[in-house]
Each structure stands twice: as C-alpha cells, then as structure tokens.
N, C-alpha and C positions, 0 to 999 in steps of 0.2 A: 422504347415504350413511350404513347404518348401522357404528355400533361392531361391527369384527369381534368383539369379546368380549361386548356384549348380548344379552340373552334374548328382548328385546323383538320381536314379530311373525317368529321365525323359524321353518321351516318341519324339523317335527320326525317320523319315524318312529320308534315304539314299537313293537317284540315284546315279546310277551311281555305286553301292555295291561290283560289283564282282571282281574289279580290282583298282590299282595304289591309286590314292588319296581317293577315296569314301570305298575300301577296308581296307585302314588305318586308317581313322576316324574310323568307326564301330570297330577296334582291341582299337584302345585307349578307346572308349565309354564305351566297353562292361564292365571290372574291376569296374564301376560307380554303377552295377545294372541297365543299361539303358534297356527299351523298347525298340526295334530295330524293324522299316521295312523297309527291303532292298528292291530296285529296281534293275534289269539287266536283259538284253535281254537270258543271256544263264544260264541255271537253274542249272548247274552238279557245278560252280561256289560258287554258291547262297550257295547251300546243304552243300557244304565241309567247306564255310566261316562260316555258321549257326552255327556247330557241336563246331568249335574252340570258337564262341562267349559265346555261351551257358558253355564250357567248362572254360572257360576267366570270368564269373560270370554276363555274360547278361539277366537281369529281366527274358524279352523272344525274342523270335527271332522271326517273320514275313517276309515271302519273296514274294513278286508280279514279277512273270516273265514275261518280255515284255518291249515293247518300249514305251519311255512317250512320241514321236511323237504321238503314235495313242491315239484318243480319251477316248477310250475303257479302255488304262491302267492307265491314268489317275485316272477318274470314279472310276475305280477300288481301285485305292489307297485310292481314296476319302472314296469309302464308307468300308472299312479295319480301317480305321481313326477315321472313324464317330461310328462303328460300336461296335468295340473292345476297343476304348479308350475315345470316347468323342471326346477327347481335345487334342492337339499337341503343344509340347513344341517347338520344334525345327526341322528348315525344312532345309537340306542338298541338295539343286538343284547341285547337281557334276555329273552328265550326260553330258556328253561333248564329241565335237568333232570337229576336225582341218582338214585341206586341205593345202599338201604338193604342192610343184611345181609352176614353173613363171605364175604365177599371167596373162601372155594377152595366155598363154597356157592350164586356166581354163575354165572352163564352167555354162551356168546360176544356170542350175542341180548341180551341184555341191555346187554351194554359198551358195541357197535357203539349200540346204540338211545341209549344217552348220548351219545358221541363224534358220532352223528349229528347232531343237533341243537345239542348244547353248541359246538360244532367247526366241522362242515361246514356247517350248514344257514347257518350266521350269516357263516362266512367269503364263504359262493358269494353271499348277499343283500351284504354288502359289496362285492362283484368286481363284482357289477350293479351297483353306487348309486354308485360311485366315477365314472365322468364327469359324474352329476349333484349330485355334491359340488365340485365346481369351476364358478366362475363364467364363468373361460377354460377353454373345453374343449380348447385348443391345447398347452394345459399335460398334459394325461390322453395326450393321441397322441403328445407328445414332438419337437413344433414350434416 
C-alpha cells in the first residue's frame, strides 16, 4: 500500500501544463514516476513538455488540448481519468488568468472572462474529478 503522503507513482492532473507554474510542477513531479495529464490550450507546448517528462522519469504522460472553460474539455478530462486510471490522486486547478489595467477602465467581458476560468471552469473540473478522488466511491454517495 502506498504512503498516502508520497509523490511516488501517483496519478496527477495538471491545468494550466504548458507554461510558468503548472509547467514547473509537472518537471518536479515527473523524477517521482508520476502519472501525468496535462491540460493547455496550445498543443506544440504540451508535445515538447511530454518528451522532457517522459525523459525526467514520468510513469506516463497524457495531454488533453483545449480550454477547461468549455464543457467539452472538461468531460473530456473526466472521462481520460475515469477511463485510463480509475482513481486520481491529486488535482492541480493552475489554469489561470489576470486582467491588467484601471479597474473603472475595464469591462463586464473582461471580469466574467476572469472569474470564468479562475473560478468556474476549475471549480465544475473539480465537481467532475471528485468521485475519482476517492478510492471508496461509497464515501462521494454518502453510504
């Protein structure tokens, strides 16, 4: 049985993958033998991070391209998750996104397009990934 507190071969979802902090996690991760699916909108990204994790000693590597605004890639993650692993150890929401500039010189569009993403897109991929964050899934139904 492993240590619930080791890093070792557990099975990890990254937003946010192709750049800055969600990029950096996955390099630390990979040396562990982690299970890796990356999220990010632009694929050539994804590819080249893949080759070095794999190379860095990552279990395996899984890339989902697309945005976790849309429903669609969500789903998609879900069922990658549900699909290839069961069960998810650890959920990485670092998809993120900021709005420069005076604040009475933004726009509703704008806000919403934050709060979309920063907020919704990461809580609803949570709401999905939650019964396969539990090994008893007895425990998520409340039996």
């Amino acid at each position: 049985m492993l240590n619930k507190r080791a890093i070792e071969e557990r099975r990890v979802v990254i937003t946010g993958a192709s750049s800055g902090v969600g990029r950096a996690l996955a390099l630390e991760l990979a040396p562990y033998r982690t299970q890796l699916l990356l999220v990010a909108r632009s694929e050539q990204p994804l590819v080249e991070l893949s080759e070095e994790l794999l190379q860095l000693g990552a279990g395996s590597v899984t890339r989902v391209v697309g945005d976790i605004t849309q429903q669609e890639v969500r789903q998609q993650i879900r069922e990658k998750v549900s699909n290839d692993w069961q069960a998810l150890d650890i959920l990485l929401n670092n998809a993120g996104t900021s709005s420069h500039g005076r604040f009475a010189a933004g726009d509703e569009d704008t806000l919403r397009g934050v709060r979309e993403i920063n907020f919704f897109a990461s809580t609803e991929l949570s709401r999905l990934l939650v019964p396969n964050l539990y090994e008893d899934n007895d425990a998520v139904q409340g039996n």
